[in-house]
C-alpha positions as CSV (number, residue, x, y, z in Angstrom):
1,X,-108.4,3.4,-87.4
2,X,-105.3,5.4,-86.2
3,X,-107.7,6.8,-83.3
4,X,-108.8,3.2,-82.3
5,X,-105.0,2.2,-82.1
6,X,-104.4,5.1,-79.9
7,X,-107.2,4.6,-77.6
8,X,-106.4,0.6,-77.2
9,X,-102.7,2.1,-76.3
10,X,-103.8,4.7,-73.7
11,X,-105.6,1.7,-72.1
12,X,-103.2,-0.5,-71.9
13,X,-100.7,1.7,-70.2
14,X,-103.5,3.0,-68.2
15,X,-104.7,-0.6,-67.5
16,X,-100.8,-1.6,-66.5
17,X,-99.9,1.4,-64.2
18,X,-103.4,0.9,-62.3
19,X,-102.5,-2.8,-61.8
20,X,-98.7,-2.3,-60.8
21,X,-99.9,0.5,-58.2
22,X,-102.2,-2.4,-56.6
23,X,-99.0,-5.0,-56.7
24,X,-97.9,-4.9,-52.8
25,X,-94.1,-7.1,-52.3
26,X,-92.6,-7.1,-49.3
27,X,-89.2,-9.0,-48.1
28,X,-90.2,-11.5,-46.0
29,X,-87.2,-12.6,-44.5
30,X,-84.9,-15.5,-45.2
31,X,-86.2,-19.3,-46.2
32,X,-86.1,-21.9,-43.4
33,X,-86.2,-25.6,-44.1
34,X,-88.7,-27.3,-42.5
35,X,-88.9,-29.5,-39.4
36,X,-85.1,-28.3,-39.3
37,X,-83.0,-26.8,-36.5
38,X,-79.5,-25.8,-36.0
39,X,-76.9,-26.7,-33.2
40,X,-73.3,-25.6,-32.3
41,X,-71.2,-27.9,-31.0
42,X,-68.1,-26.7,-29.2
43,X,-65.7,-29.0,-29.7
44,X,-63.2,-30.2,-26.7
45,X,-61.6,-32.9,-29.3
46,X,-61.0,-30.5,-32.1
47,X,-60.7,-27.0,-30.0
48,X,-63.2,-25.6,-32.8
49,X,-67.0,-24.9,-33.3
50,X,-69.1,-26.9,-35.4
51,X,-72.8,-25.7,-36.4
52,X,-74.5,-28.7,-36.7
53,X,-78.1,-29.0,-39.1
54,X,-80.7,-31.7,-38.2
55,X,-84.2,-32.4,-40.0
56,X,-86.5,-34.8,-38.9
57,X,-88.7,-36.4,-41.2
58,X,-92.6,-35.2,-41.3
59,X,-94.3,-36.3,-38.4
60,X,-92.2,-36.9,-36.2
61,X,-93.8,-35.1,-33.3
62,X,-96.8,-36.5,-34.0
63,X,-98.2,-38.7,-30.5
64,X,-98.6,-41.7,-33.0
65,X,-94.9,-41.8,-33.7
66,X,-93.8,-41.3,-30.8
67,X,-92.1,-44.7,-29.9
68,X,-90.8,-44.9,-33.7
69,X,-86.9,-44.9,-34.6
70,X,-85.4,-43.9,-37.5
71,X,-82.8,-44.4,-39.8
72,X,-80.2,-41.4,-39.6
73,X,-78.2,-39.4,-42.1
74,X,-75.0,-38.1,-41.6
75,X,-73.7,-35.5,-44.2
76,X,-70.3,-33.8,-44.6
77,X,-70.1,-30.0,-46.3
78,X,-73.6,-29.8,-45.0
79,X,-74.1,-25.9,-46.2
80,X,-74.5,-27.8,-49.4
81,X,-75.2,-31.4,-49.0
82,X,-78.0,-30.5,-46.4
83,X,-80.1,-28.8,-48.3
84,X,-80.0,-31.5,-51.5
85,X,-80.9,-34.2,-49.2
86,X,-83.2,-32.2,-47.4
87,X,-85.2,-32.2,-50.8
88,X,-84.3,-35.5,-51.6
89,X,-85.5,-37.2,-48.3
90,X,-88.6,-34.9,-48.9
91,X,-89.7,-37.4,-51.5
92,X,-92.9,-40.1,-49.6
93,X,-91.1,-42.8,-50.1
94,X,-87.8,-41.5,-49.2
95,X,-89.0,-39.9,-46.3
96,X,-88.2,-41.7,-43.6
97,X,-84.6,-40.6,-42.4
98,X,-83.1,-37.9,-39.7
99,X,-80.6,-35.7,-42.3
100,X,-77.7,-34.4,-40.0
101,X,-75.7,-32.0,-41.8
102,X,-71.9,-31.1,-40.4
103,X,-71.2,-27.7,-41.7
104,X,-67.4,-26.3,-41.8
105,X,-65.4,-24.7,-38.9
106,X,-66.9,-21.6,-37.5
107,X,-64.8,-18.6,-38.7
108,X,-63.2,-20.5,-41.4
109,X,-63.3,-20.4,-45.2
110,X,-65.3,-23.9,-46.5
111,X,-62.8,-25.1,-48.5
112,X,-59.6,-24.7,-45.7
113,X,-61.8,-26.6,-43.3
114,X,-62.8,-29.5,-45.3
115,X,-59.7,-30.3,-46.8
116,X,-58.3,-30.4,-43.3
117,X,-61.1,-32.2,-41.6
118,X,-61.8,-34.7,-44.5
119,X,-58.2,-36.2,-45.7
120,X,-56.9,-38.8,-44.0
121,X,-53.2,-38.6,-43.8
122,X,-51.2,-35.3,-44.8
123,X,-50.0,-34.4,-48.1
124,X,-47.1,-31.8,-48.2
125,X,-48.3,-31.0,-52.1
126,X,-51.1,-29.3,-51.1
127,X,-49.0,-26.0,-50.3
128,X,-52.1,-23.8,-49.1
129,X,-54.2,-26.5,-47.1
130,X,-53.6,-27.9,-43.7
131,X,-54.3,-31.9,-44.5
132,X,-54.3,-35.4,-43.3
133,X,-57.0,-33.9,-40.0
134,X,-59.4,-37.0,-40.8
135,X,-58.7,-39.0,-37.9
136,X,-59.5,-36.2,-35.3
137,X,-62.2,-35.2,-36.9
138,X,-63.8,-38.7,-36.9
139,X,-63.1,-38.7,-33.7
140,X,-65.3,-35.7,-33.2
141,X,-68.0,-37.4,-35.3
142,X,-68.1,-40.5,-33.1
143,X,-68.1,-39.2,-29.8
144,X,-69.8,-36.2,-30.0
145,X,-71.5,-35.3,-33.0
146,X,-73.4,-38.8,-33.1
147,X,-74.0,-39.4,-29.0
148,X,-75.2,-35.4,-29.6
149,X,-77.8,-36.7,-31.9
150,X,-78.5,-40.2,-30.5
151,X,-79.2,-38.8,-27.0
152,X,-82.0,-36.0,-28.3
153,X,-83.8,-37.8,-31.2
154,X,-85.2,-41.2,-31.7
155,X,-82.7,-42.7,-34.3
156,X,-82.2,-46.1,-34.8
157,X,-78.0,-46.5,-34.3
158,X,-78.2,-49.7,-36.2
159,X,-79.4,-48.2,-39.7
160,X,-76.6,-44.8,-39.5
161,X,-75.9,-43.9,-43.0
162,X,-72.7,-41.8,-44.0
163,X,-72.9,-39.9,-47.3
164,X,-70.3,-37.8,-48.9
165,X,-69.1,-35.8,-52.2
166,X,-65.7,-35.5,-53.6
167,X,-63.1,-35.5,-50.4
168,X,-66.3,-36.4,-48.3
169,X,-66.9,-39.4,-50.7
170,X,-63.2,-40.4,-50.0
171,X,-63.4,-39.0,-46.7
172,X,-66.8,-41.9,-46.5
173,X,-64.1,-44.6,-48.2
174,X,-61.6,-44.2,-45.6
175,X,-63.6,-44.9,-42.7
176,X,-65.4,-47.6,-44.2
177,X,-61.7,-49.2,-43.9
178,X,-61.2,-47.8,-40.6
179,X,-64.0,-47.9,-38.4
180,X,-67.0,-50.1,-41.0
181,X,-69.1,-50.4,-38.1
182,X,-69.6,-46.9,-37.0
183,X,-72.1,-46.6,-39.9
184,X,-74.0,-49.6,-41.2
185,X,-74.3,-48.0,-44.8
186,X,-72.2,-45.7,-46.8
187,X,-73.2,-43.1,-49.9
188,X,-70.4,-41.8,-51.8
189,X,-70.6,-39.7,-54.7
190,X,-67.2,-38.8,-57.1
191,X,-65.1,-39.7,-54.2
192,X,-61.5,-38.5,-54.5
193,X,-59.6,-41.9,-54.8
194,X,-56.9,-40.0,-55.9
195,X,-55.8,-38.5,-52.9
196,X,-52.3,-38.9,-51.9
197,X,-51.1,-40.9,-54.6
198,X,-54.1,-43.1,-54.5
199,X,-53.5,-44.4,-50.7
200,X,-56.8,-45.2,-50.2
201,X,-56.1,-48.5,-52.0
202,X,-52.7,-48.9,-49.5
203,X,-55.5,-48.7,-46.3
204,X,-57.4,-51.1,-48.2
205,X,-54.4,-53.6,-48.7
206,X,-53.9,-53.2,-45.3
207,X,-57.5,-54.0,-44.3
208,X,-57.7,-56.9,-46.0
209,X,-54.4,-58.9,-44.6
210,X,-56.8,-58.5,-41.3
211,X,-59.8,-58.9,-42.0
212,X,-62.5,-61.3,-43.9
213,X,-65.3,-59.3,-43.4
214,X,-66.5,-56.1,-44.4
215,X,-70.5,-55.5,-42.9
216,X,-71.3,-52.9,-44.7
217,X,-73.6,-51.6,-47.4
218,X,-71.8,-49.5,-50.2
219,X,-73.4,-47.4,-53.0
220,X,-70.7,-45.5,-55.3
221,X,-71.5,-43.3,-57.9
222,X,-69.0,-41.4,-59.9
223,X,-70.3,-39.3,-63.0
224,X,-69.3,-40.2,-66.6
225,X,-68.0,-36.9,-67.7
226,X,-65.6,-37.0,-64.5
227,X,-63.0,-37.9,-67.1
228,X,-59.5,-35.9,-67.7
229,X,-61.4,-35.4,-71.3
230,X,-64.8,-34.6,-69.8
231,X,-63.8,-32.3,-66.9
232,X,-60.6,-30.8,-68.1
233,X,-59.1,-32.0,-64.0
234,X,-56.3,-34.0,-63.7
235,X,-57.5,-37.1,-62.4
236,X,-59.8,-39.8,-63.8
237,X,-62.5,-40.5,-61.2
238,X,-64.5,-42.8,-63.4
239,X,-60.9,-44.7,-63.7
240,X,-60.3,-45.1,-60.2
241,X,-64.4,-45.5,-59.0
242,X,-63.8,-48.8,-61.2
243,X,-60.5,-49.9,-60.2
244,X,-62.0,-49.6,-56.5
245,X,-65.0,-51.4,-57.0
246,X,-63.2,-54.1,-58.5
247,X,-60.8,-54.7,-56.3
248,X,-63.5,-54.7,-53.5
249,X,-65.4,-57.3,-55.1
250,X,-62.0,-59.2,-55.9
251,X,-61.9,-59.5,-52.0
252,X,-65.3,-61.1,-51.5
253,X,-65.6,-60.0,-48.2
254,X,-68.0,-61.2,-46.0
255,X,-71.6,-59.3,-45.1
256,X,-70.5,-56.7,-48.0
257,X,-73.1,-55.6,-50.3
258,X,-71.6,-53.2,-53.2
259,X,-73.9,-51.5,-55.8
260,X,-72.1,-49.1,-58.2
261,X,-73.2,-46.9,-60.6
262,X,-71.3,-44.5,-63.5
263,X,-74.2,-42.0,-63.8
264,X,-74.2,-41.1,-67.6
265,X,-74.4,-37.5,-68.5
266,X,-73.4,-36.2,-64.8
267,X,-70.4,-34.4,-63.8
268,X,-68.4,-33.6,-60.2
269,X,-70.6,-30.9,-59.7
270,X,-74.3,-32.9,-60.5
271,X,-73.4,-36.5,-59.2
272,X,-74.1,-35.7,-55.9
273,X,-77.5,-35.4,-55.9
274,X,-78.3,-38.3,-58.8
275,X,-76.3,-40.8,-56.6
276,X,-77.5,-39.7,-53.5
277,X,-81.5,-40.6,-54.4
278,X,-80.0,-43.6,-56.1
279,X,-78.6,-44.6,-53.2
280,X,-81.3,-44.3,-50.4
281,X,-83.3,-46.1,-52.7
282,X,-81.5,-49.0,-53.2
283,X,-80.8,-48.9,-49.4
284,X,-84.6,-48.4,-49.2
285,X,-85.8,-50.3,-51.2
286,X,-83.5,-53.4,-51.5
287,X,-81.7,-53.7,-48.4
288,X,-83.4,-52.6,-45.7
289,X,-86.5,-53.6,-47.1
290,X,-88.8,-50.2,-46.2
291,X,-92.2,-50.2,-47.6
């Protein structure tokens, strides 16, 4: 009995060092998304470089599509936002946009560059960051990033779609109340109302003395754990995503359509990418009506 035990042992191993002599792995190189390509845009508006990621949807070259448009996605913090909607937008019935992803300032650290670029007036509080660089760097999105894009691939500029996370869900608010009709629709995920003592809701006061209309769709998604309790921050996104909504609804703005959702279970850190498929396929699906 002992033998037998011994000789089903000496096999084994025998067996297992034959197989992991025959097991060849070599490093391949790095993963590329595909259909994807990367730009840099120098630019003369902010003095800074800009790579810029763009995927097009599958088959897009193909002869048969050639006189097609499409609808196209602009994304801030696009090392990470590109990459979820790239997956996202891989989805059949979801795929049917061109993803542009802005990344951060070239030779800066992430988080310097996008508070800079994405607030909207300064804040002296924020001792280590550089703020209140939003309106430049709209600027740069408007007449160069999008003309950029618009000039090299078939996109549609009617169906432009902004989407953005945190200060680039704020960063989304802000122009919506600045500029509505650069974009027809607008994505934005655990946006940080809080900015600045709340101002966004002082630009929206402001907007509405002028203005009846607001042609735009909105889809705002905030997660229910993003709670002083539930995230151990200091601010109460889920507070202020409602106080928003309902004072954008108390408007009744003309040409507005507003769909909101408080994603149960999520987080800052997970929203993004629940409301973000939520979102294109509401605009999908119910607005822009796209089989």
């Amino acid at each position: 009995m002992y033998r037998l035990i011994f000789f089903v042992l000496v096999f084994s191993l025998y067996s297992a060092s034959i197989l992991a002599e025959q097991l060849v792995v070599q490093k391949s190189g790095p993963f590329d998304l595909e259909n994807s390509e990367v730009f840099t845009i120098h630019s003369k508006i902010l003095g800074r470089e800009y790579e810029i990621y763009i995927k097009t949807p599958a088959g897009y070259y193909d002869k048969a599509q050639n006189r097609k448009s499409y609808p196209s996605l602009y994304l801030n913090d696009g090392p990470y936002t590109f990459k979820v909607a790239s997956g996202v937008t891989h989805l059949k019935s979801m795929n049917k946009a061109i993803v542009i992803g802005i990344s951060f300032a070239k030779g800066e650290k992430g988080q310097f560059s996008r508070v800079r670029d994405l607030t909207p007036v300064p804040d002296d509080s924020w001792k280590r960051y550089k703020t209140g660089g939003a309106p430049e760097y709209l600027r740069f999105i408007e007449s160069e990033v999008i003309p950029f894009v618009e000039e090299n691939y078939r996109v549609n500029p009617k169906r432009r779609i902004l989407a953005g996370q945190s200060l680039g869900g704020s960063f989304g608010a802000w122009v919506l109340l600045n500029k509505p009709e650069l974009f027809s629709s607008y994505i934005l995920t655990s946006p940080s109302l809080w900015y600045k003592n709340e101002i966004i809701f002082d630009i929206e006061e402001e907007y509405s003395k002028g203005h009846k209309s607001l042609i735009a769709n909105i889809y705002l998604a905030t997660g229910a754990l993003e709670t002083k309790e539930g995230s151990g921050m200091n601010h109460t996104m889920v507070e202020g995503h409602r106080k928003f909504v309902e004072l954008l609804r108390s408007r009744k703005y003309q040409g507005m359509y507003l769909n909101d959702e408080v994603v149960s279970g999520a987080d800052h850190y997970s929203t993004f990418p629940i409301g973000l498929a939520k979102g294109l396929r509401w605009l999908y699906q119910d607005q822009w009506k796209m089989p």
